[in-house]
C-alpha positions in Angstrom: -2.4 -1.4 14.9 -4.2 -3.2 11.6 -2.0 -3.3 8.8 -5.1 -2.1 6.5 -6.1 0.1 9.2 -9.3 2.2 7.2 -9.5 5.9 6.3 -10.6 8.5 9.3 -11.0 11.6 9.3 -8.8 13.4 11.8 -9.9 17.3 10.6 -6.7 18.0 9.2 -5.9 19.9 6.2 -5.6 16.6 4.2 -8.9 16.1 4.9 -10.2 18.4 2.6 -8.0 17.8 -0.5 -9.3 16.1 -3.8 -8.5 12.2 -3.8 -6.9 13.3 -7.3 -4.4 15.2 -6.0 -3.6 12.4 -3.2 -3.7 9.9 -6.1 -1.2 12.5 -7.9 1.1 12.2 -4.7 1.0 8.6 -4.6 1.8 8.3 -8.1 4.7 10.7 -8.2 6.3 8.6 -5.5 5.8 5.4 -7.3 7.0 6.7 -10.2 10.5 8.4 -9.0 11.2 5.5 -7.0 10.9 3.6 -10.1 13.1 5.8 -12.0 15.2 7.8 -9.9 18.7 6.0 -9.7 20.4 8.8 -7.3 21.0 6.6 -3.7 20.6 10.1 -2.1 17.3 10.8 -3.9 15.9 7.4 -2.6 16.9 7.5 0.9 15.2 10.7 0.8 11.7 9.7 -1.2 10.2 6.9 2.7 11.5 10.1 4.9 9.3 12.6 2.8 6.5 9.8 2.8 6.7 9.2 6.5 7.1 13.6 7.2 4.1 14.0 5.3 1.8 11.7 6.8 2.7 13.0 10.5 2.0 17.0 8.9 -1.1 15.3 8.0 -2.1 14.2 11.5 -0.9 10.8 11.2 0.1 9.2 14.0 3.7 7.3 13.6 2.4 3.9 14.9 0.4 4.1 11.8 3.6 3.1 9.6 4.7 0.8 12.7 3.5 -3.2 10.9 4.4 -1.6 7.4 7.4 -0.6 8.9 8.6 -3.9 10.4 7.4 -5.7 6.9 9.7 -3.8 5.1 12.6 -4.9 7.8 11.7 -8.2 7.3 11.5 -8.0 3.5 15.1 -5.9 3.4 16.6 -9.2 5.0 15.2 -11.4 2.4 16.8 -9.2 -0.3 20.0 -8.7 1.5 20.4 -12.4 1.9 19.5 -13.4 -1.8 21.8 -10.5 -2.7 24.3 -12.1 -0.9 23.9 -15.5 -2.0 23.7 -14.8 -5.6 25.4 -11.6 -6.4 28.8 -12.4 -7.9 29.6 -9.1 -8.9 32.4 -6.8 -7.4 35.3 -8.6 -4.8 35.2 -11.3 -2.5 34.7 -9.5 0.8 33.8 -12.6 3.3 33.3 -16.6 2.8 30.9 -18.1 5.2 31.7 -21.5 4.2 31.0 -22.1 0.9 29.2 -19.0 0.2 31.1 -15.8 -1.0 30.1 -12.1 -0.1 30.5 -9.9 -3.3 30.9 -6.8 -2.7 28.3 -5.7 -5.3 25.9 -7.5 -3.4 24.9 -5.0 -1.1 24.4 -1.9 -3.2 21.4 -3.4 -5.8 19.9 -4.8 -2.0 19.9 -1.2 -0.3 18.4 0.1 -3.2 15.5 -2.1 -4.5 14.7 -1.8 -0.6 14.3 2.3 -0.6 12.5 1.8 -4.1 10.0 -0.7 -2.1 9.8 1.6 1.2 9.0 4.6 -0.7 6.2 2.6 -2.6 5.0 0.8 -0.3 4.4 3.9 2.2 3.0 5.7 -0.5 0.2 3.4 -0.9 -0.6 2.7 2.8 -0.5 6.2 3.1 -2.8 6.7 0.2 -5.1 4.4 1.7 -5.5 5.8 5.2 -5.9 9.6 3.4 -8.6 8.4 1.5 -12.0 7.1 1.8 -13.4 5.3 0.4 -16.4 7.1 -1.0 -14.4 9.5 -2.5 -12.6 7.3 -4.6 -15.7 5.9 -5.6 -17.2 9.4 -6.5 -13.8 10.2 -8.4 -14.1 7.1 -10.3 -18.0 8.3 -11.6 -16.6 11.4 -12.6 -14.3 9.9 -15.0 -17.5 7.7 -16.7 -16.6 4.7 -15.0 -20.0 2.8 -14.5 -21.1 3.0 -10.8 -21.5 -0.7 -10.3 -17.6 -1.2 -11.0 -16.6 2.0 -9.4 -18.5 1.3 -6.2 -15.9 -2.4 -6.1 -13.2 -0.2 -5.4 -14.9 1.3 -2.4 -15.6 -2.1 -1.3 -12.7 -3.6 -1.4 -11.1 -0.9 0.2 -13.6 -1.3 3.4 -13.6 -5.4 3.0 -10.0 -5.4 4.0 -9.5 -3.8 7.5 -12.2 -6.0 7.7 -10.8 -9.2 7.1 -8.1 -8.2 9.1 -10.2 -8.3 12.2 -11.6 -11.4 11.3 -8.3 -13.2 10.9 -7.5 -11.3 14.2 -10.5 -12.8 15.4 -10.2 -16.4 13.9 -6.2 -16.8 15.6 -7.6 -15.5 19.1 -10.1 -18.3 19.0 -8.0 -20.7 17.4 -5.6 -19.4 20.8 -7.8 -19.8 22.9 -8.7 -23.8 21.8 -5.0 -24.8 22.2 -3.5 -24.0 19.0 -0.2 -23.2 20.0 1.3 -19.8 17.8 3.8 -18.7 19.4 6.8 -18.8 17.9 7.7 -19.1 13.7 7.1 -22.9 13.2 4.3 -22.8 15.6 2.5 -20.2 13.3 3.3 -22.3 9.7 2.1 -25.4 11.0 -0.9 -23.8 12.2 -2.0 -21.8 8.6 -4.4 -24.7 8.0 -6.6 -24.4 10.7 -6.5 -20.4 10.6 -6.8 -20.1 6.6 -9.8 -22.7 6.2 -12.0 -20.9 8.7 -10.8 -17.6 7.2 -11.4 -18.6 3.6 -15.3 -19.6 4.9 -16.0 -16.3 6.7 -14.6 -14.4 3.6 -17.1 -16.5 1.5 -19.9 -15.8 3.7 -18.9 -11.9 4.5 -19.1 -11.6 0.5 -22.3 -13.5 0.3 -24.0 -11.2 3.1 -22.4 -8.3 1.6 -24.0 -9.0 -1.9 -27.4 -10.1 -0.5 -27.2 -6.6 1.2 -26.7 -4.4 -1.3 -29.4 -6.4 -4.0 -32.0 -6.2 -1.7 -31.4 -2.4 -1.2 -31.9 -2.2 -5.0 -28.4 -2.0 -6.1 -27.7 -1.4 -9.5 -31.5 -1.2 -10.4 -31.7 2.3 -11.4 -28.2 3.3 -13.7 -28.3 7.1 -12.6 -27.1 7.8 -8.9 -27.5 10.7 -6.5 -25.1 11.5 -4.0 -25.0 13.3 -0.3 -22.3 15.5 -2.1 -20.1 15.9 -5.1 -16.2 16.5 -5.3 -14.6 20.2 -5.5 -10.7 20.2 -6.6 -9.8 23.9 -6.0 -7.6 26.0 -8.5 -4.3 25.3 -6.3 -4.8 21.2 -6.1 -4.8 21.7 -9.9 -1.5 23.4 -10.5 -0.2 20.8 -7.8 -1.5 18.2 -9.6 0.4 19.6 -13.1 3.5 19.9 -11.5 3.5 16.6 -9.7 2.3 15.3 -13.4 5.4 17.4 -15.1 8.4 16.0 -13.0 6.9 12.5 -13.2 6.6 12.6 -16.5 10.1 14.4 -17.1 11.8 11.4 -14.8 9.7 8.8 -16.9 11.5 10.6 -20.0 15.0 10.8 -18.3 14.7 7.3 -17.7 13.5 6.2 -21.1 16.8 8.2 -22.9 19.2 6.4 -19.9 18.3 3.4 -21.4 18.3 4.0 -25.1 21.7 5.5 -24.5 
């Protein structure tokens, strides 16, 4: 399963929603896992991500490679917690090194914080597609020729993926041993350089493309169909927009108090 695995439409209900109202979701989650400092709160914000994506017809093993990157990433801030933190009591000594026990809190929380946004945004990304970000973005007067970079880079990605997918099978396939962690650092050279030239020519081809098609040569741009947010994604949209912006303001008198 890619990591950047593309929008597809699975004929659910999410399906037909504005991408306002799923930028709306993706930015109330951001914003109370920025904010929110209640431990039950943020253990509560991923499992809510993760629920609604499976009601939406996501399968799980779509979260499976973000999931195991936040594992990995959790370690990392548990052990610089550990070997930094000097707050609370001595729990442990590993030799030199003390275990604090105020080490582990701050760790367990910035790692919901990053969970929650973190699934948000994958989440985001495999609700949307891209043209309708790109039609969103023209409604709000952004010029097409920047507004169509999003949609872009949104498709370039899963992309790139299968080429680097591509470029370590060959490289695999040649000799290049990758099979445990060392194996796969020593071998970044020969896997980024030919990665960093098919990028280069994917972007080339991808230009040439779209200025022979006539991009950008006429500023007004017709489309196969427009947008419709309904009455209810509205007063969704206010209310997500209301407790965001009443946990921003919570926050904001926290810490001038």
């Amino acid at each position: 399963m890619a990591l950047f695995e593309s929008c597809r439409p699975r004929g659910t209900w999410i399906d037909q929603l504005d991408p306002r109202t799923k930028l709306a979701w993706m930015g109330l989650m951001t914003i109370l896992a920025l904010t929110v400092s209640d431990i039950k709160i943020l253990v509560f914000l991923p499992l809510t991500v993760l629920a609604s994506g499976l009601a939406a017809g996501l399968p799980f093993r779509s979260f499976k490679h973000p999931l195991l990157i936040l594992i990995f990433t959790g370690v990392q801030i548990v052990i610089l917690q550990v070997l930094f933190s000097t707050e609370g009591q001595v729990v442990a000594a590993l030799g030199p090194v003390k275990v604090f026990s105020g080490a582990f809190s701050p760790a367990w929380e910035a790692f919901l914080r990053l969970s929650a946004m973190m699934l948000a945004t994958m989440q985001f990304l495999r609700w949307t597609p891209p043209e309708d970000l790109t039609l969103w973005l023209v409604t709000t007067r952004v010029p097409y020729r920047y507004a169509m970079l999003v949609g872009l880079a949104m498709r370039f990605l899963p992309l790139m993926e299968q080429e680097l997918g591509a470029i370590m099978e060959s490289q695999r396939s040649r000799g290049l041993p990758m099979k445990n962690i060392r194996q796969k650092i020593k071998s970044l050279i020969p896997v980024a350089l030919p990665f960093l030239y098919r990028s280069f020519r994917r972007a080339n081809e991808t230009a040439l493309a779209m200025e022979l098609r006539g991009f950008g040569y006429n500023s007004r741009r017709t489309f196969l169909r427009q947008l419709n947010i309904t009455l209810a994604e509205i007063i969704a949209i206010v209310l997500m927009g209301t407790v965001a912006t009443w946990n921003i303001w919570l926050k904001i008198e926290s810490l001038w108090l």
